[in-house]
N, C-alpha and C positions, 0 to 999 in steps of 0.2 A: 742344426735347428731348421723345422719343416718352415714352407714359404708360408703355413695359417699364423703359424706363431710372430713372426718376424713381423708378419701384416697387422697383429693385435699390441707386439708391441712399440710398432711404428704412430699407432693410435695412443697409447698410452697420455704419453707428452700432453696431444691435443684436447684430448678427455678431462687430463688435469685442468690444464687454464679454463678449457670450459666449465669449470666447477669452482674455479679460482673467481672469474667473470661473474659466474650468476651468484655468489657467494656475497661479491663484493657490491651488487644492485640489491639483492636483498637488503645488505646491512647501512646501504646511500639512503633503500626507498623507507627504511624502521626508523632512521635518523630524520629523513625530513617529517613525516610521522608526529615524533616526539617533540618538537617543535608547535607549541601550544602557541600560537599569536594572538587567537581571545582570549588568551589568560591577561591579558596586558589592561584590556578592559577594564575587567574585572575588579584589574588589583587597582584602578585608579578609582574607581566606584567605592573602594573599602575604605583608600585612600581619606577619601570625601567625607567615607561615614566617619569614620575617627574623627577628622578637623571636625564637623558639626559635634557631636558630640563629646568636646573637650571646649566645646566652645558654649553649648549647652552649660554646660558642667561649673565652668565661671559665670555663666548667668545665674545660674540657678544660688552660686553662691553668696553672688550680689543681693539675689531676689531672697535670701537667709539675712543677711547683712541688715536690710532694711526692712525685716520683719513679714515678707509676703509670703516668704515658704513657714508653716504652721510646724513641719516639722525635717527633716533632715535626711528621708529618703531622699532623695531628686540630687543629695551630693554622694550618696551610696554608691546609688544603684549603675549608673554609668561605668563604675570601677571594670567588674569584670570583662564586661565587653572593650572597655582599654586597654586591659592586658592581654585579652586573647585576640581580638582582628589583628595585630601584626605578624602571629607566625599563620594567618589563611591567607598571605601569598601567592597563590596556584601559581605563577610565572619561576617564581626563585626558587618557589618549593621543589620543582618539576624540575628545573635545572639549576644542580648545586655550583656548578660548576663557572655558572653565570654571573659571579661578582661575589662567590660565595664569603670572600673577605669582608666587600662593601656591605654587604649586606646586613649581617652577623654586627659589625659591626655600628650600622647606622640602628637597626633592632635593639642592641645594647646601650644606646645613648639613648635611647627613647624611654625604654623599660628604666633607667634609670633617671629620668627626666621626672616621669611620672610617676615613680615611686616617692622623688624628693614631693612633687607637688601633694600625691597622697599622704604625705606628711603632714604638709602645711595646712591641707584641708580638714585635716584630725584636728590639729590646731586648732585652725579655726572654730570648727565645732564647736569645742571646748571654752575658749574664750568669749565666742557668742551667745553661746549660753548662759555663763555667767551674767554676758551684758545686761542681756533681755530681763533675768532673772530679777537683777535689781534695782532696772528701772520699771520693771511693772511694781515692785514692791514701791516702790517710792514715794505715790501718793499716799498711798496705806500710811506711810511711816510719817510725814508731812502733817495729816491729817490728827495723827496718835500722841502729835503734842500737846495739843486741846488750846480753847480760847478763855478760860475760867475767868483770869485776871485781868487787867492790863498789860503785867511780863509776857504771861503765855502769848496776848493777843500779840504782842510786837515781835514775841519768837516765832511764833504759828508765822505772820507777813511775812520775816524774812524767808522763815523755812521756806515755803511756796513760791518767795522768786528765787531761792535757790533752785528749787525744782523745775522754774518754769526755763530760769540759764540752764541748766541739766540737758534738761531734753530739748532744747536747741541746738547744744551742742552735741547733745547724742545726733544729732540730724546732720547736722552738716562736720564742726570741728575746727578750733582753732587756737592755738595757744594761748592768745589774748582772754577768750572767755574762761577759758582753765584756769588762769590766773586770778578771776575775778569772780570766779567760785571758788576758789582756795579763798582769796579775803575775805567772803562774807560767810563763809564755815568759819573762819578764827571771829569774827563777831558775835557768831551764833553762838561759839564757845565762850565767851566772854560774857555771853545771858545765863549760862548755864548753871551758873553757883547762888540765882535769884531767883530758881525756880521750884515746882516740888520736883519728889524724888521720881516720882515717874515721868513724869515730861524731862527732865534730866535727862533720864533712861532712854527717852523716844527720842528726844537730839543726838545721844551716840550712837544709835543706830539708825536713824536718819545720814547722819556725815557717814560712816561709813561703809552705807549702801550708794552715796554721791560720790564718794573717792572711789569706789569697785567702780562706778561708769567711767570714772574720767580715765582711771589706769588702764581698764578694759577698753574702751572706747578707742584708747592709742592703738593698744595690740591691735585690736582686730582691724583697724584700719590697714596695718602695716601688713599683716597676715594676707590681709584682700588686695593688697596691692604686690603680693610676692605670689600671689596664688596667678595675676593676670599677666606677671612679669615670666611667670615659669614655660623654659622652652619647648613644650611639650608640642607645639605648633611647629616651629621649624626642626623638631627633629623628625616628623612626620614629612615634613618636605624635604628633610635627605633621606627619609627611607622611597619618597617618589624619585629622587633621582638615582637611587641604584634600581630601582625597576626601571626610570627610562634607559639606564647606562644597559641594564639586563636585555630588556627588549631588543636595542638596538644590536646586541651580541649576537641574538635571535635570531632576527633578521639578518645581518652578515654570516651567522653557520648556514642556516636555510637555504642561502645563496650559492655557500660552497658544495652543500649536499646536492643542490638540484644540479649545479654542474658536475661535480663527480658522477653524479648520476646519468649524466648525457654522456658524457667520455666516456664510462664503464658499457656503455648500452651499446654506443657505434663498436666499442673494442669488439662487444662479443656477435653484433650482426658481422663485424668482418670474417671472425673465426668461423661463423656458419657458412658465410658463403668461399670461404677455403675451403671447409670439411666436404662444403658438395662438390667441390673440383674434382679434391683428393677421392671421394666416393665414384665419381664420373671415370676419371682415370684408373679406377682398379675394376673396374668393372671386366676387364678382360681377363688379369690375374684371377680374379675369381671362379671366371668360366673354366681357365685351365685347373685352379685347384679342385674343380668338381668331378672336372673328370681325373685327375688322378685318384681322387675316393671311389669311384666310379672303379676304377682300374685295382684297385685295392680292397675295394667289397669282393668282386668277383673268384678272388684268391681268400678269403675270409673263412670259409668253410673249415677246408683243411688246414687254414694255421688254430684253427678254435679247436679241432681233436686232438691237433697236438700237444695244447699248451694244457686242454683237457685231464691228456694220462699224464702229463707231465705234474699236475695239482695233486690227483692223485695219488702217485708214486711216493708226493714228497709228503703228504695228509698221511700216509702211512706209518710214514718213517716217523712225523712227528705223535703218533700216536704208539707206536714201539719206543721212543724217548721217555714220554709220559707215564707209561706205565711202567718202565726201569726206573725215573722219577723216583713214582710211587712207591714205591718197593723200598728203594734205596732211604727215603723218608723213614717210611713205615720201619724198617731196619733199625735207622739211627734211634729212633723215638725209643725203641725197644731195648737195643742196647744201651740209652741213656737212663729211664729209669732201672734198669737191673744191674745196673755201674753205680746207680746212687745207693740201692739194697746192698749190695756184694761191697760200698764202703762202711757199711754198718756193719757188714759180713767180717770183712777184715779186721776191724777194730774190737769186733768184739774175741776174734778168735787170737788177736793178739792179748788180749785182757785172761785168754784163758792161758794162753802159752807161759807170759808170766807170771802166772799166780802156779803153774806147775813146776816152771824153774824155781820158786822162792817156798814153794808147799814145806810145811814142816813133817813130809810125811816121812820124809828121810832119816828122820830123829826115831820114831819107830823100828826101823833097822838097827841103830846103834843101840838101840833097849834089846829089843832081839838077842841080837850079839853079845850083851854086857850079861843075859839071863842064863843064856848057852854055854857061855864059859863058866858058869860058877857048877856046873854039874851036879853032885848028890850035893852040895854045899850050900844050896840057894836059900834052905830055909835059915842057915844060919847068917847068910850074906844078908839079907833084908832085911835079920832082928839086929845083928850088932856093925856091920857096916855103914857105914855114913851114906853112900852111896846106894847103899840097898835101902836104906830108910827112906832117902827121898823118891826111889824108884816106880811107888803106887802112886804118890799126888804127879808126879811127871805123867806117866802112864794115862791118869786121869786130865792132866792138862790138856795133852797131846790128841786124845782120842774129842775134845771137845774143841779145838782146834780144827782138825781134819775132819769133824761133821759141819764144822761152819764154811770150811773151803769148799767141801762137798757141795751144801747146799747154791755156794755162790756160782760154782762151776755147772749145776744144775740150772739155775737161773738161765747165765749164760749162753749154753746147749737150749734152752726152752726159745729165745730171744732169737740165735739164729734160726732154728727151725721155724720158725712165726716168718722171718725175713723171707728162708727160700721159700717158706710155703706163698706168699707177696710175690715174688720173681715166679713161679710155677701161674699165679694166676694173671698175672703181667703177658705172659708168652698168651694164654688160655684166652685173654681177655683179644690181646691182637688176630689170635686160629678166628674168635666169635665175630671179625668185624663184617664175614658176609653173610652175618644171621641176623641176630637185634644187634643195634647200636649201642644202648645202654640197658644194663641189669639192674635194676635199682630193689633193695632191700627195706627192713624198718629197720632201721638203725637210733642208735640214741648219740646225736652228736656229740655232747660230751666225752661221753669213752670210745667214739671213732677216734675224736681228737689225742684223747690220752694212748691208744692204741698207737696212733704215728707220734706223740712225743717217747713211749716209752721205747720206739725200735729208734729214736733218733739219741735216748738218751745219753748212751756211748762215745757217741762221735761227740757231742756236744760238751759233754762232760771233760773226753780227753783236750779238747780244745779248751779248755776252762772258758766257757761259756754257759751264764745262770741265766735260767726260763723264768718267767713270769707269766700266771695263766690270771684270766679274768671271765669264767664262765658263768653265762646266766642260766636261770635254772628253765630248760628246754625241752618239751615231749620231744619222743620219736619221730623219725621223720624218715622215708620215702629217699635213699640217696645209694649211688654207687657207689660202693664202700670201697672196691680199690682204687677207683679212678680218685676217689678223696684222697684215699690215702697216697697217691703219685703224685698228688698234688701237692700236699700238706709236707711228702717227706724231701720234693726239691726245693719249697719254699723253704724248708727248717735247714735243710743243706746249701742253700744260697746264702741264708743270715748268716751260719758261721761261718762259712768263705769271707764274706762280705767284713767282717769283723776280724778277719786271721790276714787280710792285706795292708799292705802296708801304705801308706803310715799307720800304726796302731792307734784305735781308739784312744780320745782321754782317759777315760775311766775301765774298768775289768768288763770284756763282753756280756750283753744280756740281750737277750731275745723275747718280748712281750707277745704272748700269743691270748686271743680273745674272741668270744663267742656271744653273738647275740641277735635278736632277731632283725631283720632289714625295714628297710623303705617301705616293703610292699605289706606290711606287717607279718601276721601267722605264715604267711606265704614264703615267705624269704629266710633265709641262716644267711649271716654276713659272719666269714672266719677274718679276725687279725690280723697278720705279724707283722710285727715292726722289729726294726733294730739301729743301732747305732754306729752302724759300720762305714765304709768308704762314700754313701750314697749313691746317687745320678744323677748327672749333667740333666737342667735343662732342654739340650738337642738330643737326648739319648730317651727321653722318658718318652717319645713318638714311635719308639721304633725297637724298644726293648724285648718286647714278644714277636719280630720279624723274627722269621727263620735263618740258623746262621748268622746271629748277633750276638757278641759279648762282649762286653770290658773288661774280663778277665785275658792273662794271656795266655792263659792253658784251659781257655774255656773251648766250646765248641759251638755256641750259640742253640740249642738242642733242645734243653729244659726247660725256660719259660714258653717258648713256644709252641711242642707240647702239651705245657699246661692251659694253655689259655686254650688249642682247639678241645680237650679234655670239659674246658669249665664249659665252652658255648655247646658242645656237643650233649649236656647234661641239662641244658638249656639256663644256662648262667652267666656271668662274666669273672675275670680276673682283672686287676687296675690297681697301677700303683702311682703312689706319691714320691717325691722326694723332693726336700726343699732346697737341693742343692748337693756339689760335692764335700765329701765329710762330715755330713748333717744324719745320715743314715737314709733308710725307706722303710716304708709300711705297704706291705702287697694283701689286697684287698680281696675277698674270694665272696662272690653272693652265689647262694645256689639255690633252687625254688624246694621246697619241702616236701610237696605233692606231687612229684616227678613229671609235673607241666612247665612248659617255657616260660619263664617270667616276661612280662613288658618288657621293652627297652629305658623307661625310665627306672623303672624299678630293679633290676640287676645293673644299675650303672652306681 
């Protein structure tokens, strides 16, 4: 280790705590800061305003009680500002931390202090009203027994000093006069069967509107006396004692911050005036490490040519790697689509082999033979032999047999030819990659597509695996017709792999292939295939088209990767789903129509 290094990490250590130190002055000087001490004011001012205006609020009620308030705003309107100045706070609010129990708590008994009092003040309302209501009716009613006779004139007197005990006692209130207005209502009732029928009438609701004041009268007494009784006042003085308790918490943090903050300060003036020691003392170290650079620039020259050819030689070498790489690549790719043709190859030339071991062309021979032996006798052997008799409809069987094998063996023969002529343009296509990059034709996707199911049909078939197509009805389009079809024939030969491992699917292999237009609309062909095979891991769908990745284990990792430089080279994407193991996959193919590069949102 050179003496620069040792020297920087000998600083290390020091550099920390100095960062440790001004870290921790920041976070002393942010905390005394947040220490609001005119909040304390503030909340004792809000304090204040409450108590007056709860204290308003019972006058106003009085001032209802005895008729000076005309209507019943003035016990309203107070409301809201009662329930909302206790959470504006600024002290407790600012620090929760501060009695946040107390507080929470003294707030809760208040808000519920004043919720019972806006109770009773509803109450009150209610029964005030009534009061009022039927003692202003009450002269009316007093008056509306009339003075016609003598009865009336002595029922009219009483009525009126009932009225006049009435509203005396509405005024002040006492049991004694209740009493003595309940006896002269059973008098008054006692006139009542000697008078006419409407003054009758005006006496029962006369007494009736005198019994609403006296029942009323009680209520709302008791009402105004539970309205003055209610604690809404000293709950308001234990919400000022957890802001004084708060405050003073205040104050004792405040105190502790300004000291930590004086500790923290001296700790880091000590450390600087270490650092300038330790800076003083190396001051000579440092003059020699210069001159070792010094002594080491001067040698610099000729280690830089060295290390020069030496970059060189080895930039060489890694570009002779590269391009064996390449090659090696280019190889594989090549041999991996013409291994996926030459397994259609094989399948189908096995389909020819046995249909030639099994041909009933053999039976033709033994007709032959059976014709050859009858010699000048044949025409007799055909008309009365049993065997000659049936020897024309055989004949004729045989000969439409052996044109239907014909034809299948010619299919066949057509199927592989289309293959190699596929692997001929595969080789052709790899000779072109130092010419154009892509060929692109009109093609009709539809029968490109049918063109790679009918050379896959073989292989698929012998796998008993059933196709499902779902093509929409699509013009011509602008596409590289074998690079599709390298595409199309490792996608159709990975579904039935995919489907031939094991464990076996629930149900009989099928492969859904489908055509339709994309994202990007006319611009785009999005091709299908899904299947219901073994599927892909979650951690494997990132990395399934790397090079040299498979989850088979006789895979080579070769062919989706591949495909996918195949689809971007055409200016497209390949991208598959799988919603898990054993669930199968669907591999996605977008490719642009007009042989221009699609967006990136639009081939995704």
């Amino acid at each position: 280790m050179s003496a620069a290094r040792r020297a920087r990490l000998a600083w290390a250590p020091l550099a920390g705590v100095a960062l440790v130190l001004a870290a921790a002055l920041l976070f002393f000087q942010f905390k005394t800061r947040s220490v609001d001490l005119a909040a304390y004011a503030g909340d004792l001012s809000l304090l204040s305003q409450i108590k007056q205006l709860d204290a308003h609020w019972e006058l106003s009620a009085m001032k209802s009680r005895i008729g000076l308030n005309q209507t019943y705003d003035p016990l309203v309107d107070p409301v809201p500002a009662l329930r909302a100045l206790p959470q504006q706070l600024r002290m407790l609010a600012a620090r929760p931390e501060m009695g946040a129990a107390q507080r929470a708590a003294s707030i809760a008994a208040y808000q519920r202090a004043l919720q019972a009092k806006i109770g009773l003040v509803e109450s009150f309302k209610s029964h005030n009203a009534v009061l009022h209501n039927s003692v202003a009716f009450l002269p009316q009613a007093a008056r509306d027994i009339g003075s016609g006779g003598a009865r009336q004139r002595r029922a009219a007197a009483l009525a009126f000093e009932i009225l006049l005990a009435t509203l005396i006692h509405q005024q002040g209130g006492s049991a004694a006069p209740a009493a003595a207005i309940e006896e002269a209502l059973l008098r008054l009732a006692r006139m009542r069967p000697r008078l006419a029928p409407d003054s009758a009438h005006s006496i029962d609701l006369f007494a009736m509107h005198v019994r609403t004041v006296l029942r009323e009268h009680a209520l709302v007494g008791a009402l105004l006396e539970r309205i003055v009784r209610a604690p809404t006042a000293q709950r308001v003085d234990a919400i000022g004692a957890a802001v004084g308790a708060g405050q003073a918490r205040a104050v004792q943090q405040l105190q502790q911050y300004r000291f930590y903050l004086l500790l923290f300060a001296a700790a880091l003036v000590a450390l600087l005036l270490y650092a300038t020691l330790r800076l003083v003392l190396s001051h000579a170290t440092i003059r020699r490490g210069n001159e070792a650079l010094q002594h080491a620039n001067d040698h610099l020259e000729s280690r830089v040519k060295l290390r020069t050819a030496e970059l060189a030689e080895a930039q060489q070498r890694l570009i002779e790697a590269a391009r064996k790489a390449g090659m090696a690549e280019v190889a594989t790719n090549v041999l991996h689509n013409v291994g996926n043709v030459l397994n259609s190859v094989c399948v189908s030339a096995g389909l020819v082999s046995q249909q030639l071991r099994h041909s009933r062309g053999a039976g033709l021979d033994q007709a032959v033979a059976l014709i050859q032996a009858q010699g000048a006798g044949l025409g007799a052997f055909l008309e009365h032999d049993a065997r000659g008799r049936c020897l024309p409809a055989y004949l004729a069987s045989l000969a439409g047999a052996i044109g239907a094998e014909r034809r299948t063996l010619l299919e066949e023969l057509g199927s592989m030819v289309r293959w190699l002529e596929h692997v001929k343009e595969i080789v052709a296509t790899q000779q072109s990659y130092a010419g154009a990059s892509c060929l692109v034709e009109l093609c009709r996707p539809a029968e490109l597509i049918g063109e790679a199911i009918g050379m896959s049909a073989a292989a698929l078939a012998h796998a008993q695996v059933a196709l499902d197509t779902d093509f929409e009805e699509l013009p011509a389009a602008l596409l590289d017709r074998h690079r599709v079809l390298q595409i199309l024939l490792n996608l159709l030969s990975n579904a039935r792999q995919a489907m031939a491992a094991p464990p076996p699917p629930p149900q009989p292999g099928r492969v859904a292939i489908a055509v339709r237009l994309g994202a990007a609309g006319a611009r785009a062909l999005r091709i299908e295939v899904a299947d219901h095979g073994t599927g892909i891991a979650a951690a494997d769908l990132t990395r399934i088209f790397a090079h040299g990745f498979t989850t088979r284990k006789d895979g080579h990792g070769f062919g989706l990767h591949s495909c996918a430089l195949a689809a971007r080279e055409m200016g497209g994407r390949l991208s598959v789903h799988s919603a898990g193991p054993g669930c199968g996959a669907t591999f996605t193919l977008v490719l642009p129509t007009d042989g221009q590069a699609l967006p990136e949102e639009a081939s995704t």
